[in-house]
C-alpha positions in Angstrom: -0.2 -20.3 30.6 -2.5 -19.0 27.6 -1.4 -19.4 24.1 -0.4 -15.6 22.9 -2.8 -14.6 20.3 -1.1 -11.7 18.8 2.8 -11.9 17.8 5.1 -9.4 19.4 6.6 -7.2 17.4 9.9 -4.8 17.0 9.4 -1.3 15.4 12.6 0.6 13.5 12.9 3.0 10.9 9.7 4.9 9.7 9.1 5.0 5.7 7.6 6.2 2.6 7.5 5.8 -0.8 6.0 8.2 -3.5 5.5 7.8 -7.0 5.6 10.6 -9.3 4.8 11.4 -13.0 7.0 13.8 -14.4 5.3 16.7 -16.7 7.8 15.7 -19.5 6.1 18.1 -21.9 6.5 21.4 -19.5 10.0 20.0 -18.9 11.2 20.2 -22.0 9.4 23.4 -22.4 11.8 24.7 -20.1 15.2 26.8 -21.5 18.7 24.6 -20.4 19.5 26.7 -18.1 16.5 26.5 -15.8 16.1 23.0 -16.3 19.8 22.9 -15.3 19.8 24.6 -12.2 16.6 23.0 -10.8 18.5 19.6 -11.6 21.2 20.8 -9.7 19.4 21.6 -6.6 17.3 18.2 -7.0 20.7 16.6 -7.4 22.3 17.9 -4.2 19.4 17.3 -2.0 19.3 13.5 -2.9 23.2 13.1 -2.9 22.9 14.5 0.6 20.4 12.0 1.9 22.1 9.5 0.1 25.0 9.6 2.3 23.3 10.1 5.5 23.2 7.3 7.7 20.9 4.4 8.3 16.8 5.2 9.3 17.8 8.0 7.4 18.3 7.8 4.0 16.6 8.5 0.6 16.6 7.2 -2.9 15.5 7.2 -6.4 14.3 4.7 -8.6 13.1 5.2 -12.1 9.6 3.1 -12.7 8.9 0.4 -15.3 5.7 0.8 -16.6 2.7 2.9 -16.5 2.7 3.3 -12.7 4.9 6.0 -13.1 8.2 7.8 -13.4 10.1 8.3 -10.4 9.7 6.1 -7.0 11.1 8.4 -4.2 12.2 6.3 -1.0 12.5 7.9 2.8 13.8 6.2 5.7 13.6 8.3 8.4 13.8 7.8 12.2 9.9 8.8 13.0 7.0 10.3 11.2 8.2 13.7 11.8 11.3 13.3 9.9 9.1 11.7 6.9 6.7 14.6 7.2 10.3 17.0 6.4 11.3 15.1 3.8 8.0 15.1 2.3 7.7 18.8 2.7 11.6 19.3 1.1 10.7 17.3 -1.8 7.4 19.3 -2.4 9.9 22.5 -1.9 12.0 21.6 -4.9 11.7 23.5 -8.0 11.5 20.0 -10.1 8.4 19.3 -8.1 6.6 21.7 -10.4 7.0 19.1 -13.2 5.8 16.2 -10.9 3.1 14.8 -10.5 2.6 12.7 -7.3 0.1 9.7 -8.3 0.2 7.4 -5.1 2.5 7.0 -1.5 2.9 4.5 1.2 3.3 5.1 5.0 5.1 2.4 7.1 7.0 1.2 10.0 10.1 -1.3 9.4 8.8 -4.0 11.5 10.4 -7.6 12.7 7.6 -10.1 13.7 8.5 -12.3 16.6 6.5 -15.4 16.0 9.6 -17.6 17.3 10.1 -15.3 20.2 6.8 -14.5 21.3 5.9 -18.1 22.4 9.7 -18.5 24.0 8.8 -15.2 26.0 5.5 -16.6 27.3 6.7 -19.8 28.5 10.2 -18.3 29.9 7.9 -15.3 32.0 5.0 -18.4 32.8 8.2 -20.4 34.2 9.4 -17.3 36.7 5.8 -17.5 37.6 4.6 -13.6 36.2 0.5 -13.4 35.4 -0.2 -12.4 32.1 -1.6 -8.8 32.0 -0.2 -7.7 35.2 2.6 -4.7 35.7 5.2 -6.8 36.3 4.4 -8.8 33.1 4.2 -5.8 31.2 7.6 -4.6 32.4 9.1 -8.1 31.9 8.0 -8.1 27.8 9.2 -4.3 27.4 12.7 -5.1 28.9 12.9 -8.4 26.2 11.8 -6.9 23.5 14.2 -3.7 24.3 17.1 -6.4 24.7 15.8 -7.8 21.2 15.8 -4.5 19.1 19.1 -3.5 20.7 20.2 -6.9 19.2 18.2 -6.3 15.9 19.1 -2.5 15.2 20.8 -3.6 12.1 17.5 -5.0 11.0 15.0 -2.2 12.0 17.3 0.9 11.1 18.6 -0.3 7.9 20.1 1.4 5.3 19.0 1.5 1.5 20.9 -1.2 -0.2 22.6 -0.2 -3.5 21.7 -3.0 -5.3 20.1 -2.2 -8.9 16.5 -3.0 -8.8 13.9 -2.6 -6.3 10.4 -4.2 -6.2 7.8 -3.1 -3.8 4.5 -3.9 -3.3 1.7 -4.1 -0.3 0.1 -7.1 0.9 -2.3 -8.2 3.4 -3.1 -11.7 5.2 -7.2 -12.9 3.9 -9.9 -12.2 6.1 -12.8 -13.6 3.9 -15.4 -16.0 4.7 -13.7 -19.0 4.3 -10.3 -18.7 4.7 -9.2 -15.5 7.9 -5.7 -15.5 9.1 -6.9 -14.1 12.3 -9.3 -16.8 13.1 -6.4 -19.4 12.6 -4.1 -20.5 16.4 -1.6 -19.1 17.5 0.6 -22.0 17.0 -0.3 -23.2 13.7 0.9 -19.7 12.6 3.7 -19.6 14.2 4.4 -22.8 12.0 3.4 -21.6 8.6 5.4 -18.6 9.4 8.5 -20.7 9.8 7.6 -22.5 6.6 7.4 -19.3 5.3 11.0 -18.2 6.1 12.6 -20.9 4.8 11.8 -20.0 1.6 13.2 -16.6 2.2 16.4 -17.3 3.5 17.2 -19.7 0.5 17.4 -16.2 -1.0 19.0 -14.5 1.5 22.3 -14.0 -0.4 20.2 -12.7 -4.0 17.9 -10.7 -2.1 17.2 -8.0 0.5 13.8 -8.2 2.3 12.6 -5.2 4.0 9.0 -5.7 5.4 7.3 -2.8 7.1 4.3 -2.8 8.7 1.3 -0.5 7.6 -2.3 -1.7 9.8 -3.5 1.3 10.8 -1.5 3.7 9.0 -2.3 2.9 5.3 -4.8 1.0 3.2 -2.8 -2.4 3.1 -1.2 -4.3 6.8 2.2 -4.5 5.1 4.7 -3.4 2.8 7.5 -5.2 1.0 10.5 -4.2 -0.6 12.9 -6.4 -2.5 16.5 -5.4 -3.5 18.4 -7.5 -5.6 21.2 -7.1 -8.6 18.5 -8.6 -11.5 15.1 -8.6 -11.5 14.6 -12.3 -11.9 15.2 -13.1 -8.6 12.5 -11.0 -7.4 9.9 -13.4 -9.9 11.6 -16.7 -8.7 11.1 -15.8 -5.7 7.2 -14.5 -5.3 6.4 -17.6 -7.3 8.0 -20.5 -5.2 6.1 -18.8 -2.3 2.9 -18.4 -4.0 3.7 -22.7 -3.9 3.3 -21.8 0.3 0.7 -22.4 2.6 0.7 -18.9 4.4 1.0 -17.6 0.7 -1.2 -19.9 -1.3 -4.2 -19.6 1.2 -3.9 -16.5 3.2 -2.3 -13.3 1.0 -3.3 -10.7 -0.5 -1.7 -9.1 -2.6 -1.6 -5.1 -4.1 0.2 -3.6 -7.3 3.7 -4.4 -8.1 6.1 -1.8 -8.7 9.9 -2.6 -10.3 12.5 0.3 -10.7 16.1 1.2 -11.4 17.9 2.5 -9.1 18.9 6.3 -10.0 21.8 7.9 -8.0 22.2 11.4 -7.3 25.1 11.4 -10.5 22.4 10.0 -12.6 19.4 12.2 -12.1 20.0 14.7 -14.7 20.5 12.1 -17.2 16.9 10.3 -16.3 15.4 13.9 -16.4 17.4 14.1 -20.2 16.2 10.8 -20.8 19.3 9.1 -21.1 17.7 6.0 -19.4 21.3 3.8 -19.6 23.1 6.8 -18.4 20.9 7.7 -15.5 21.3 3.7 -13.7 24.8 3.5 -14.2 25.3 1.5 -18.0 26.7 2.3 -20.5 26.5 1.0 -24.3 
């Protein structure tokens, strides 16, 4: 039996971010009771996805830094539904006073390094030949057993935690160091490696990794949920320490944000930052 080359994988929940400047000049511009009425219709859009179940949800985050304002995020349950919510956002009278500056397409996804080399050896023992029908069949009945199993994971719903960091990444490719020039098994091994570290965080911080190769400009996505933003720092740097880390990722903007509930959106838009995430004085 051959060594698998590339790692099965479980899809889920389709997602996208958007980041957003808002227009605050032609905001304020506007008389309260415009500006109050378009918050309102903002506001009951978001408190409605808010509530909606998981693989389906949306929230806001207001952005540290010069990256922008707002960080909109969509679970939906395929491309279709991002492409509505998209489209409702752009619908919405506060739109006019945004200003999208960047987005991110992606596909919750579970990588089966463990599994993939269990699989081979358990359809190589019933005697199947790779590549054949019945091989085929065999892998898509496991892995549908597997994301029956995993739904949890691959339809999840937006944690509420307080801060959210996101950022893409890729694994190297250069001259002297490619990722997908390295075995099968010895990346299966730095992948476990990997984990560990993860898990030691498990109770701190959510991990939601989506996949992106093919339908945006970096192969994966990463969002981080946690209570403080320290954890997400601790974190990223003990696995920087990492050989999968260290020697094969790459590694795009960072982007940190509040979370801001549907009650707090019209105190963001006032700029009553302490109000709009939930604090007060």
């Amino acid at each position: 039996m051959s060594n698998p080359i590339v790692p099965l994988t479980l899809e889920g929940a389709s997602v996208l971010h958007q980041t957003f400047q808002v227009r605050w000049e032609e905001w304020r511009a506007l008389d309260p009771s415009t500006r109050q009425s378009i918050v309102h219709e903002a506001v009951e859009w978001l408190e409605a996805r808010e509530g909606a179940e998981g693989g389906e949800q949306s929230a806001a985050f207001a952005m540290l830094g010069h990256k922008g304002d707002l960080l909109l995020l969509h679970y939906r349950k395929d491309f279709v539904g991002l492409l509505e919510a998209q489209t409702q956002v752009s619908h919405l009278r506060l739109s006019e006073y945004m200003e999208q500056n960047s987005s991110y397409l992606s596909v919750v996804e579970l990588g089966l390094y463990e599994s993939t080399r269990k699989i081979y050896d358990e359809l190589g023992e019933r005697g199947l030949a790779e590549g054949t029908e019945a091989w085929d069949a065999a892998v898509a009945e496991t892995l549908e057993r597997q994301k029956k199993a995993m739904a949890g994971r691959l339809w999840p719903e937006i944690p509420e935690s307080r801060y959210l960091c996101f950022y893409p990444m890729d694994r190297r490719r250069g001259e002297q160091k490619n990722w997908y020039r390295v075995g099968f098994a010895e990346r299966q091994k730095m992948m476990h490696e990997h984990g560990l570290i993860g898990r030691k965080y498990g109770g701190v911080v959510k991990q939601v990794i989506s996949g992106s190769i093919g339908l945006d400009d970096w192969e994966w996505a990463v969002d981080l949920f946690a209570a403080s933003p320290l954890p997400f720092k601790q974190l990223i740097y003990e696995m920087r320490f990492d050989e999968v880390s260290a020697d094969y990722a790459l590694f795009g903007q960072f982007m940190i944000g509040l979370r801001v509930p549907s009650e707090g959106l019209a105190a963001f838009l006032r700029g009553e930052a302490r109000a709009a995430v939930g604090e007060t004085e």
